[in-house]
PAKETI-673842 format. One line per 8 residues: their letters; for each residue x, z, y of C-alpha. Coordinates in nm, 3 decimals, padded with zeros to 5 digits, always signed. Example, Ala and Ser with C-alpha at 12.3 -4.5 7.8 and 13.67 -1.06 7.14 Angstrom:
as = +01.230:+00.780:-00.450  +01.367:+00.714:-00.106;
//
This chain:
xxxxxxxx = -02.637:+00.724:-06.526  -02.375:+00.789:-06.325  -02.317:+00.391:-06.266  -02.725:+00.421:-06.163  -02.610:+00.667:-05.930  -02.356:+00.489:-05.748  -02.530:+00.179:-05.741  -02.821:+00.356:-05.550;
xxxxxxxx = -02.551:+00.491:-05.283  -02.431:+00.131:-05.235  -02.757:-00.012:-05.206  -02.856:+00.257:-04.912  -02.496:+00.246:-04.758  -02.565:-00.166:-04.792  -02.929:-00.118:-04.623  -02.760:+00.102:-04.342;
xxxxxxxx = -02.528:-00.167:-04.287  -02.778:-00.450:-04.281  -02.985:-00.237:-04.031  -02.704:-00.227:-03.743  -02.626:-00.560:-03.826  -02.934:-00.760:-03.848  -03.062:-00.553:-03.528  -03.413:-00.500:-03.677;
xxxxxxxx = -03.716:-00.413:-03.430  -03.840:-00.085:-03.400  -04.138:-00.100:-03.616  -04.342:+00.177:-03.355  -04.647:-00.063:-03.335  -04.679:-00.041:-03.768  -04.963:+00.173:-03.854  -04.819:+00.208:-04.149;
xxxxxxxx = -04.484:+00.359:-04.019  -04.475:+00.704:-03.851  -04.091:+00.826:-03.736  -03.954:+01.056:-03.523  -03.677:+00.858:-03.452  -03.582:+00.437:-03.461  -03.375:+00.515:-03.745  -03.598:+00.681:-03.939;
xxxxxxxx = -03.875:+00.408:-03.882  -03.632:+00.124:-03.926  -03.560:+00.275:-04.278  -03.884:+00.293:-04.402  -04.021:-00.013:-04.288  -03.715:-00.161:-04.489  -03.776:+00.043:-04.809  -04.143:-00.028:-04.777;
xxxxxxxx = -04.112:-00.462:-04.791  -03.778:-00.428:-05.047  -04.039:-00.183:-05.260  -04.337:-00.478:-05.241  -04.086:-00.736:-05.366  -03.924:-00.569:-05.629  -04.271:-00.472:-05.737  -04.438:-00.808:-05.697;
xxxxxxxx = -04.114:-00.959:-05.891  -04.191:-00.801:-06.172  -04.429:-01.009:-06.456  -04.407:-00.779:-06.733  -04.752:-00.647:-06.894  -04.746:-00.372:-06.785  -04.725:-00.465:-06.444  -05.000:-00.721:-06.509;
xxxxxxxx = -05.242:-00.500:-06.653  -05.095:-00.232:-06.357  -05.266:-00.507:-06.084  -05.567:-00.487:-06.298  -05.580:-00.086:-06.276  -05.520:+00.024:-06.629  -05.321:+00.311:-06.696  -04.943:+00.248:-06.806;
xxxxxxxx = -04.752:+00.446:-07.014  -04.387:+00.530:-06.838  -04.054:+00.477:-07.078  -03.968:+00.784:-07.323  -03.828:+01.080:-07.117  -04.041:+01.053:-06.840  -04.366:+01.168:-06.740  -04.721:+00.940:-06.683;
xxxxxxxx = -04.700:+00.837:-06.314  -04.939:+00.614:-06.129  -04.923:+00.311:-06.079  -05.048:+00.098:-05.731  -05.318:-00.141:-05.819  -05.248:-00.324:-05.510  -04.910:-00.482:-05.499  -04.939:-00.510:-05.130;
xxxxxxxx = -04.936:-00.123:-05.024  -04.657:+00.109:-05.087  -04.599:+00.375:-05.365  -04.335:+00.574:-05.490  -04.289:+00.814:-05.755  -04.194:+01.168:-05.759  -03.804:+01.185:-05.833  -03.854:+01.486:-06.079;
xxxxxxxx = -04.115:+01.274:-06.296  -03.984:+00.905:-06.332  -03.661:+00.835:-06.555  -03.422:+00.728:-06.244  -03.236:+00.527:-06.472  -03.534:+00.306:-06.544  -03.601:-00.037:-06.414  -03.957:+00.057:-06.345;
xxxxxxxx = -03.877:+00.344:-06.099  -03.928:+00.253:-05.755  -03.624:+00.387:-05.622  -03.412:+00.133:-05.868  -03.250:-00.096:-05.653  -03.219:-00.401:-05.930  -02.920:-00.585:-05.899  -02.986:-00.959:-05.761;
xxxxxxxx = -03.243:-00.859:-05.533  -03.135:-00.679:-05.247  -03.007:-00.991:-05.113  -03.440:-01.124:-05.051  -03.484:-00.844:-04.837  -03.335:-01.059:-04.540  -03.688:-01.136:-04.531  -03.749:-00.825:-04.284;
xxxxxxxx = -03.561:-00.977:-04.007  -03.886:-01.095:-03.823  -04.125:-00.820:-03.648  -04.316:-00.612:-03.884  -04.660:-00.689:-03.934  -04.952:-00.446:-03.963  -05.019:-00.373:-04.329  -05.349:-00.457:-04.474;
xxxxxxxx = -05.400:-00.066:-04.494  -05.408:+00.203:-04.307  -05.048:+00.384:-04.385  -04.971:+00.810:-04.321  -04.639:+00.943:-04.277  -04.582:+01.309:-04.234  -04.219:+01.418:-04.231  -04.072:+01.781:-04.360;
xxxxxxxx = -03.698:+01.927:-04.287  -03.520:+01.625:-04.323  -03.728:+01.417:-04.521  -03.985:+01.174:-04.517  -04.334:+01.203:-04.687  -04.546:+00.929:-04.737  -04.899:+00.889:-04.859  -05.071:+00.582:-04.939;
xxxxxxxx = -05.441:+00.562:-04.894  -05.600:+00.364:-05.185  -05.897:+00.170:-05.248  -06.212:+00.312:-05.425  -06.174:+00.246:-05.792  -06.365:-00.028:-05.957  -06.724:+00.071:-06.103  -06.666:+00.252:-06.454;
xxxxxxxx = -06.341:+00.333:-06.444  -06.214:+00.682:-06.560  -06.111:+00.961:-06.404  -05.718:+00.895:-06.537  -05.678:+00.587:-06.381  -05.732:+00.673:-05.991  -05.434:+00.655:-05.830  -05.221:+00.964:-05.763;
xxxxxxxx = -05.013:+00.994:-05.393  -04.660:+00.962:-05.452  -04.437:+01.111:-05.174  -04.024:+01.065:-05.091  -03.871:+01.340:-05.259  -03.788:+01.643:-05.086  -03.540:+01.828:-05.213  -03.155:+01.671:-05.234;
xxxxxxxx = -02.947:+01.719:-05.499  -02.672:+02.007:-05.481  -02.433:+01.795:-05.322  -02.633:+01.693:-05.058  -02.528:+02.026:-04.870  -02.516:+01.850:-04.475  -02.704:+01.940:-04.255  -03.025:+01.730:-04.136;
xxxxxxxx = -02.974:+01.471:-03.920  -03.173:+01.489:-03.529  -03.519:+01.354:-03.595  -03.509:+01.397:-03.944  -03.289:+01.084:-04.062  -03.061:+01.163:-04.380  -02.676:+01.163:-04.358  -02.531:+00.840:-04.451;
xxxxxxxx = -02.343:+00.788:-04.760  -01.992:+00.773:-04.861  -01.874:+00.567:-05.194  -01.822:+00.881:-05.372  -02.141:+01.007:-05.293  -02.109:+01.272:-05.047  -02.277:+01.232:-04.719  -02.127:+01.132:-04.371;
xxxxxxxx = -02.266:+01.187:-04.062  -02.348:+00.829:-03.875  -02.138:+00.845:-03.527  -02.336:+00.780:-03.222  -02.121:+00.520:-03.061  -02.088:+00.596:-02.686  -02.071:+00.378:-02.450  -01.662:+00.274:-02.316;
xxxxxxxx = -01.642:+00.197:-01.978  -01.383:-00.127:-01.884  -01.109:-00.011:-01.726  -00.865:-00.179:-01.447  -00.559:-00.065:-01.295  -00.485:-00.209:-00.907  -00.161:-00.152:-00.700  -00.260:-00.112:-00.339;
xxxxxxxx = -00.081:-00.239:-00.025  +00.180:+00.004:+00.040  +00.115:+00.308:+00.352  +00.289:+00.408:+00.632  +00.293:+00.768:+00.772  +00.151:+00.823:+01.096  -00.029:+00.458:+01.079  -00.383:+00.368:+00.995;
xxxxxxxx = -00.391:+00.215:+00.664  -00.694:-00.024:+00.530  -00.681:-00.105:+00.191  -00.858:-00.384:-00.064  -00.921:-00.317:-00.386  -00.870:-00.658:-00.561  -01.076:-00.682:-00.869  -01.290:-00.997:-00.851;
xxxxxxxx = -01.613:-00.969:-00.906  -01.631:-00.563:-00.860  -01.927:-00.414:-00.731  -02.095:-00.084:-00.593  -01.751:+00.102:-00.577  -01.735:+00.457:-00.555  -01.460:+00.727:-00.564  -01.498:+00.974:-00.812;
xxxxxxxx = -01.333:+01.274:-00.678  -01.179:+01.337:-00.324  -00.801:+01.333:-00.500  -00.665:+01.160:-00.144  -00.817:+01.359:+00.152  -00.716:+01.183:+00.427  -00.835:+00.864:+00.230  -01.205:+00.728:+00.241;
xxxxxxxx = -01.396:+00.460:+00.117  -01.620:+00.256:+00.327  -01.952:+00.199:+00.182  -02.025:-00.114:+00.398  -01.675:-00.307:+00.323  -01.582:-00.152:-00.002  -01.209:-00.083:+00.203  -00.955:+00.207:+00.167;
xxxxxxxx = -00.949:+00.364:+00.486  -00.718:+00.658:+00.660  -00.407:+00.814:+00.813  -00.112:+00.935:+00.576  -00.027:+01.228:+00.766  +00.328:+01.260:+00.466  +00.440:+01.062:+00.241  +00.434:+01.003:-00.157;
xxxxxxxx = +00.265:+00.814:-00.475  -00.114:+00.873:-00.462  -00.365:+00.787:-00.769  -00.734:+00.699:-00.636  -00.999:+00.669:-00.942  -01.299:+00.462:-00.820  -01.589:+00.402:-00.998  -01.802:+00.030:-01.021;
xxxxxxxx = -02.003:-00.225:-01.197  -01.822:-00.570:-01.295  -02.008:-00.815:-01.470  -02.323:-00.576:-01.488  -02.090:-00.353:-01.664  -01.935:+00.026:-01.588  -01.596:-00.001:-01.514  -01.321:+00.250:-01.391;
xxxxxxxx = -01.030:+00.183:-01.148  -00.736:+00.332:-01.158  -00.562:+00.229:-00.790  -00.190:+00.330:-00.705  -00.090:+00.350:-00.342  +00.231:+00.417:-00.238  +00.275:+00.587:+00.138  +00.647:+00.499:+00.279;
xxxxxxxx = +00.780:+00.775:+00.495  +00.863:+00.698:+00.861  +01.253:+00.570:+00.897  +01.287:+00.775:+01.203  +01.216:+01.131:+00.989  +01.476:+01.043:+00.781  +01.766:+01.000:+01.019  +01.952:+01.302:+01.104;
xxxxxxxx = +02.062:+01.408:+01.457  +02.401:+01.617:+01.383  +02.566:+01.742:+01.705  +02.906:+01.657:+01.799  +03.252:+01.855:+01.820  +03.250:+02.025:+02.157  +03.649:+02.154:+02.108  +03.729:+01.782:+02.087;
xxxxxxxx = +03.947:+01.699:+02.408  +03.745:+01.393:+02.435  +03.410:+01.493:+02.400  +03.154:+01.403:+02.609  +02.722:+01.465:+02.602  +02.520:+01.289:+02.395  +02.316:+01.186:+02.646  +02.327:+01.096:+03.038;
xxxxxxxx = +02.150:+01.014:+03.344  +02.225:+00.990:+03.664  +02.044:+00.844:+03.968  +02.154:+00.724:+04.381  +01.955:+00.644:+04.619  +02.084:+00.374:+04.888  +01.905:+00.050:+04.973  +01.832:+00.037:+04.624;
xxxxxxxx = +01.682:+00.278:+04.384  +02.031:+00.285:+04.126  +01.910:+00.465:+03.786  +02.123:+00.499:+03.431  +02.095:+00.671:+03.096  +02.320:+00.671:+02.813  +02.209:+00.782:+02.471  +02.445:+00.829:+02.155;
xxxxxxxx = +02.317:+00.606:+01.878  +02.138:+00.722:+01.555  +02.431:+00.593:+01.325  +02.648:+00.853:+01.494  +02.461:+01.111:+01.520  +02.397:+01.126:+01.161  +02.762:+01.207:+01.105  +02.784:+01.434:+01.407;
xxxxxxxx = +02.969:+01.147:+01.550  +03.017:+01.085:+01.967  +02.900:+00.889:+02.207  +03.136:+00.599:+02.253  +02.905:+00.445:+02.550  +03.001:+00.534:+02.917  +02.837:+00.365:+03.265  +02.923:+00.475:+03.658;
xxxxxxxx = +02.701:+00.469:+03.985  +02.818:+00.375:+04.336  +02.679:+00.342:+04.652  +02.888:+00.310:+04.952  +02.626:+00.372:+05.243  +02.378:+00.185:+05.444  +02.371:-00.139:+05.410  +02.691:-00.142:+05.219;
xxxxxxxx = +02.786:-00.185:+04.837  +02.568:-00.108:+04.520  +02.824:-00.083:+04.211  +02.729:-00.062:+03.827  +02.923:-00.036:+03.505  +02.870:-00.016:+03.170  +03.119:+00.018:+02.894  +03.103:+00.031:+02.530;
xxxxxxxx = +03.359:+00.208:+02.328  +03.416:-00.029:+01.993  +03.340:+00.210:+01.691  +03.643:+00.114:+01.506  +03.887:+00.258:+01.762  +03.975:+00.579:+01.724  +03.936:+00.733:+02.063  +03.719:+00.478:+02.259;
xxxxxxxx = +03.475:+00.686:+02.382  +03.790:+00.793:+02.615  +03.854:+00.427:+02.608  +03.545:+00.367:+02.799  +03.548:+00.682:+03.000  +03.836:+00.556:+03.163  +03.751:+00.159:+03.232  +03.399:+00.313:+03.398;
xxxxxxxx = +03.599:+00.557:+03.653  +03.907:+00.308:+03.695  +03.644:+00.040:+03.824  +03.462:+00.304:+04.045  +03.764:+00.436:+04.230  +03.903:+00.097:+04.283  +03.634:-00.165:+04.322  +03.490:-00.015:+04.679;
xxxxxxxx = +03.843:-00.076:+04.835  +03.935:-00.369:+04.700  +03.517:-00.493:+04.866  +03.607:-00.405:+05.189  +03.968:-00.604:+05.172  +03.883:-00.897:+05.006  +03.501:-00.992:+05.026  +03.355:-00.782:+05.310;
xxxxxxxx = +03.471:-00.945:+05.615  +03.403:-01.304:+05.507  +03.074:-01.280:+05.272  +02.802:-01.340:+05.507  +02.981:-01.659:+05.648  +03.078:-01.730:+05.311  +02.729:-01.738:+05.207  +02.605:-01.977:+05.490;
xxxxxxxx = +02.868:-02.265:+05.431  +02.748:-02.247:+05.056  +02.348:-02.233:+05.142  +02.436:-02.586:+05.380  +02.605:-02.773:+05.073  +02.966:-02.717:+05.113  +03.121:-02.777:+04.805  +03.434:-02.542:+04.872;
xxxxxxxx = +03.229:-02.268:+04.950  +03.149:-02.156:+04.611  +03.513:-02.166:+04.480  +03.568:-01.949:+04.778  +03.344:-01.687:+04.722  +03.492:-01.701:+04.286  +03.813:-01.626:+04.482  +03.695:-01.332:+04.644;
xxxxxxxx = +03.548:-01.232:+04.377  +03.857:-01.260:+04.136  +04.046:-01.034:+04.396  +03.788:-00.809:+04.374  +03.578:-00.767:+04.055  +03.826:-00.902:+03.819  +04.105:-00.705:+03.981  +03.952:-00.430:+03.937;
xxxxxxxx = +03.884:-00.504:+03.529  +04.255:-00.572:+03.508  +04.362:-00.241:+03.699  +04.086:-00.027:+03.430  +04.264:-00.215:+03.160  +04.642:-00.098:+03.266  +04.450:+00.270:+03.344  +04.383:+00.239:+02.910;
xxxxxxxx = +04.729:+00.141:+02.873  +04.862:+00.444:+03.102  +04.612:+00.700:+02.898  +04.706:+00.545:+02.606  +05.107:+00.646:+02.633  +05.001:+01.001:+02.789  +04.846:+01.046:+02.442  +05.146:+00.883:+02.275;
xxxxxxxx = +04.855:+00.612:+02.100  +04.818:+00.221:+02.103  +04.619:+00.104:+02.373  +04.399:-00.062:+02.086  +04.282:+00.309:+01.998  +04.101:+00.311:+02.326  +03.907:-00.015:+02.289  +03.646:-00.064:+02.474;
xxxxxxxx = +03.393:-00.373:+02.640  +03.317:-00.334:+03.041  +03.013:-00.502:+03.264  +03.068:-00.472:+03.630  +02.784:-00.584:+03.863  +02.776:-00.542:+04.228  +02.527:-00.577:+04.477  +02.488:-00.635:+04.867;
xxxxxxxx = +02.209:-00.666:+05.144  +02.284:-00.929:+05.414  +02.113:-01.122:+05.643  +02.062:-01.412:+05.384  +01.934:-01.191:+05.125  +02.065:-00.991:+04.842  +02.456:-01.128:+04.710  +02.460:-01.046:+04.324;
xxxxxxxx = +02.798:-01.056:+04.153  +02.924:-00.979:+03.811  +03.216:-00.969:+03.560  +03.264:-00.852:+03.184  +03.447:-00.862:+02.900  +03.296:-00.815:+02.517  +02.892:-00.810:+02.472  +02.612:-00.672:+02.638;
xxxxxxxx = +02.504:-00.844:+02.950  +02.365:-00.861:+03.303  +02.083:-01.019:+03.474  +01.908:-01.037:+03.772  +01.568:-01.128:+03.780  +01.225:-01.202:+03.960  +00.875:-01.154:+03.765  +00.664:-01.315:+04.085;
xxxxxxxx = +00.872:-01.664:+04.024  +00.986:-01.576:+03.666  +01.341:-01.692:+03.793  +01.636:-01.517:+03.631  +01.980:-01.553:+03.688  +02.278:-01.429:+03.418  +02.586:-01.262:+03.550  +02.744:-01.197:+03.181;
xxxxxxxx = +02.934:-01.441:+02.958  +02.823:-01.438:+02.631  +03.112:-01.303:+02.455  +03.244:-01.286:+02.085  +03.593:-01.262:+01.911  +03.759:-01.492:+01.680  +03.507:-01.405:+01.385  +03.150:-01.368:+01.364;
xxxxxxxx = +03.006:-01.057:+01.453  +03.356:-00.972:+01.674  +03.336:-00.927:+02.072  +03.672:-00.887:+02.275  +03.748:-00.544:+02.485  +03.901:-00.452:+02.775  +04.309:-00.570:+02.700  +04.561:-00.693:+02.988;
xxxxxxxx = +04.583:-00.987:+02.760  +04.194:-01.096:+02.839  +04.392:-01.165:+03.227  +04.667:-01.406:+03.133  +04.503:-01.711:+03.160  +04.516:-01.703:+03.549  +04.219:-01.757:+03.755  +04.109:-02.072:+03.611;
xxxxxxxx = +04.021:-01.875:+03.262  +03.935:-01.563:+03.392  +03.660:-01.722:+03.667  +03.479:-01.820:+03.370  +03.381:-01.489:+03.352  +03.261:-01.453:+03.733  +02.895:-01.485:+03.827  +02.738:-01.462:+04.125;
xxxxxxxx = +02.387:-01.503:+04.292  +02.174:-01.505:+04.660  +01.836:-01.382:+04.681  +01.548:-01.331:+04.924  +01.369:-01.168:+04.721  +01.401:-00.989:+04.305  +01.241:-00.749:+04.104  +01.561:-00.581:+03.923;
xxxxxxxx = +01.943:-00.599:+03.847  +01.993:-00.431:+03.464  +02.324:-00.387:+03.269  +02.308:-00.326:+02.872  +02.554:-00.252:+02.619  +02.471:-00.447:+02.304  +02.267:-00.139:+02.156  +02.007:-00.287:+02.397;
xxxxxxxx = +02.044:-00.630:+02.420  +02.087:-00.691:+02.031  +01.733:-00.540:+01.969  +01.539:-00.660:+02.330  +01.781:-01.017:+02.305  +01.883:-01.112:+01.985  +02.036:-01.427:+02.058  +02.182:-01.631:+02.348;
xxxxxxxx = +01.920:-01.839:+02.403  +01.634:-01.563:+02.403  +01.863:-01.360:+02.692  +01.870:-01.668:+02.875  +01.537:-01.753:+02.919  +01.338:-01.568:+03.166  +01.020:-01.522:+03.063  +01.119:-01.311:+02.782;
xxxxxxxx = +01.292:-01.133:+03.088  +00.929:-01.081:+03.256  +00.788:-00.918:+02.894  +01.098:-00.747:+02.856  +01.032:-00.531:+03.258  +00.668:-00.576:+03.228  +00.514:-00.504:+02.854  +00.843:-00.274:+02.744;
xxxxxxxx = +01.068:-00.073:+03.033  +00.885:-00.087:+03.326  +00.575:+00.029:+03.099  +00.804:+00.340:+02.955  +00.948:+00.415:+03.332  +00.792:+00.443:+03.662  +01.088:+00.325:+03.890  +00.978:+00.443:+04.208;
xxxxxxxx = +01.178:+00.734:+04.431  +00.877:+00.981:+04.399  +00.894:+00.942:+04.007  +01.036:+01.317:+03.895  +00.999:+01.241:+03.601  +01.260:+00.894:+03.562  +01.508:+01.131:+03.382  +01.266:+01.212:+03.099;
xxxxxxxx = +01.100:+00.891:+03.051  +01.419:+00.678:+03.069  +01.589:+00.930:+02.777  +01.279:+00.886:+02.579  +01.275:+00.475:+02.648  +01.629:+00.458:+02.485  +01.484:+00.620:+02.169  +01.299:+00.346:+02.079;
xxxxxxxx = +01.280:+00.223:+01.692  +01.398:-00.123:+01.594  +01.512:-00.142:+01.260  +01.906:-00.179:+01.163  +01.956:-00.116:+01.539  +02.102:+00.212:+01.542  +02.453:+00.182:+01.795  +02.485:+00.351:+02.160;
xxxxxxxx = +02.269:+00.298:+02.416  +02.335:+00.250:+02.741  +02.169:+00.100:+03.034  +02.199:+00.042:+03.442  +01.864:-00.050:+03.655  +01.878:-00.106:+04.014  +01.572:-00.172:+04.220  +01.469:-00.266:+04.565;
xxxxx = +01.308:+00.073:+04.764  +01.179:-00.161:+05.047  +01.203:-00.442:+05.248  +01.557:-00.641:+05.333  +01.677:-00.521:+05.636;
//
């Protein structure tokens, strides 16, 4: 019995099975089937055919004289049932009155046949007769409408409606299933409930193009093949989605690690993105501005501007550097103005303390005011008197007229270097230091009307440079030396030593120019000129000169006399960004204010 038992649950677990498997129709168009649910039709059309065959399997005499439509007597134990005179309908016997153990029941699944009933894998056909279903609770009731019985035959022998049972045995204590469809199951007889299996979205995971504060930010979400995206909740405010180009759009407005979920088809299918962005802060925010010791003897602001007006418009601005302010370090930078009258000389200088020397923002202090106090004397002695003629033997091609005018200027400009060098020497012993704690580079430029034009002249020592230039002609003229120590990355400073060579050496250094017409004379430290001019060749050539004044300073800084706001603008201009840039900056511009006299 109890093998009967289990053989049943295997055979319904087996026909379960078989149904997901094989993907039967839904049997809705059978008259003969009448569900609430797919399930529930699905099962009986399955039970129905597997009924017919086992039935029309059987040759026994009774089941011959059965298809005639004589009564049969059922095995000992069990009470008289009917029996279906046509093999082709369906009938089933009452549970409580048919030995389940026999092989005549209905419900016995016989071993060896369950396999046939593959034969339900086409569409169901209509039966030959018309078929009722009525369901209660959670079972299924079926009635079979029969033929008339032949002429003559008795009362006993019409056939009785046999329904599904419907009551479960005590075990069976789950509840109903929705529609009516019994609990599946389990191999030890108890019932399961059948999962509904939901439907899994595909999932992807996409790193997005990383942000930057303050800038507007597209972004592509690279999935091939993805369609109809949509975000699913506004996790990223400042971040939208653009219906038209499927693109991440926005502003960061801070910065941080942001998860977007997005929402899409791929391949006809659901499928959920999980995109990581990544918004970099801006450098600038994270550089500190400390302030620097005011009780030092040496200190000095960390900024600086200063402005003459003579025949030219003379402007500089000096602004400590971001790698010292973070340490609440000084500005080692320095530059001087001079302008001795009418008509007379325009002076310049720039210096740049070296960072490795201890007190070189004195250093360069010193060099700048040296070269001021001296310089307009030693003009007047030695190239004053003689420049104009000077000039005029060199613009009708005689060759000894340039070595001439070096001469002068050797007297004068480099004089004047050597004299701020022995000033760093003389501070230096005051202080009871090495002159080397005081190191610093220098740039002198000078400049001059006269009736030829404008005389240009320069000198330095260490980097930086000097130009003068013309935008209308894009003509430019260099009055630095590209400088550098004995190692890569060195520059020399402002030593008596850089002098000993005599003039022959040190006129290497002298540069000088004539023009009718220009648009500016500018000094730079290198905290300018490594950023703007990264190389030799790019500060040499003059059109990156014209970009430089036109799409970059001149843009930042209206240089005109009526400009109250050049202190301002010129401060801000040195602030710019450029990374792994971060050293003093200092600058000198000197302009024409109107015509040559």
């Amino acid at each position: 019995m109890s093998h009967d038992i289990h053989g049943y649950v295997q055979k319904l677990r087996d026909l379960f099975i078989m149904m997901e498997r094989e993907n039967f129709p839904d049997p809705v168009n059978d008259p003969g089937i009448s569900g609430n649910t797919v399930e529930e039709r699905r099962l009986q059309f399955v039970l129905a055919r597997y009924y017919d065959k086992h039935r029309s399997s059987q040759t026994s005499p009774e089941k011959e004289k059965a298809s005639a439509g004589q009564n049969v007597p059922r095995e000992a134990g069990g009470a008289q049932g009917s029996v279906n005179p046509n093999p082709g309908s369906v009938q089933f016997s009452p549970r409580g009155k048919a030995n389940p153990g026999a092989h005549g029941d209905p419900m016995y699944f016989k071993p060896g046949i369950y396999p046939e009933v593959k034969m339900v894998q086409s569409f169901p056909q209509p039966p030959a007769k018309a078929v009722q279903l009525t369901t209660t609770g959670s079972c299924a009731t079926q009635a079979t409408r029969l033929p008339a019985p032949a002429p003559g035959a008795t009362e006993a022998a019409k056939p009785a409606s046999i329904a599904l049972p419907s009551k479960t045995p005590a075990a069976d204590s789950s509840p109903p299933q929705p529609g009516g469809v019994l609990p599946f199951p389990n191999s030890r007889g108890k019932h399961e409930q059948v999962p509904e299996r939901a439907i899994v979205p595909m999932k992807r995971t996409v790193h997005l193009t990383n942000a930057k504060v303050g800038e507007p930010y597209v972004g592509v979400v690279e999935i091939e093949g993805v369609k109809s995206l949509r975000m699913e909740e506004p996790s990223v405010p400042w971040l939208t989605l653009d219906g038209n180009s499927g693109k991440l759009v926005g502003t960061p407005p801070g910065s941080g690690d942001f998860q977007i979920r997005l929402q899409g088809l791929l391949n006809s299918e659901r499928v959920q993105v999980l995109a990581h962005l990544a918004v970099i802060p801006d450098p600038r925010s994270l550089w500190v501005n400390k302030d620097s010791d005011r009780n030092d003897p040496f200190w000095k602001p960390n900024e600086a501007f200063e402005r003459l007006d003579g025949d030219l418009l003379c402007v500089a601005a000096s602004k400590r550097g971001r790698s010292h302010a973070k340490d609440g370090g000084f500005r080692d930078d320095d530059f001087g103005l001079s302008v001795t009258g009418s008509g007379g000389w325009h002076i310049a200088v720039v210096a740049d303390g070296a960072g490795s020397a201890r007190f070189s923002r004195r250093g360069s202090r010193v060099a700048v005011q040296s070269v001021l106090q001296e310089l307009p004397n030693l003009l007047e002695e030695h190239l004053t008197p003689d420049l104009s003629r000077l000039i005029q033997a060199r613009q009708q091609g005689h060759p000894e007229a340039t070595t001439q005018i070096k001469s002068r200027l050797y007297q004068t400009l480099a004089t004047a270097g050597f004299n701020a060098a022995k000033a760093i020497e003389e501070e230096a012993k005051t202080k009871e230091q090495s002159p080397s704690a005081f190191s610093t580079t220098i740039i002198i430029c000078i400049a001059k009307p006269t009736p030829e034009g404008w005389f240009f002249a320069g000198f330095s020592i260490g980097d930086g440079g000097a130009a003068v230039f013309d935008i209308d002609d894009a003509s430019l003229t260099t009055l630095t030396l590209p400088d550098s120590g004995e190692f890569a990355g060195q520059t020399r400073f402002l030593h008596r030593s850089e002098f000993s060579g005599g003039f022959e050496e040190v006129a290497k250094r002298i540069f000088f120019d004539v023009r009718k017409h220009f648009t500016a004379l500018i000094l730079m430290t290198d905290g300018i000129t490594d950023p703007k001019f990264p190389t030799e060749n790019v500060f040499a050539n003059p059109e990156k000169w014209v970009q430089f004044w036109q799409q970059d300073l001149a843009k930042s800084v209206a240089f005109v006399a009526t400009n109250t706001e050049m202190q301002k603008q010129f401060l801000e201009w040195l602030d710019f960004w450029s990374p792994g840039n971060h050293d003093d900056r200092t600058i000198a511009v000197l302009v024409p204010q109107g015509s040559l006299p």
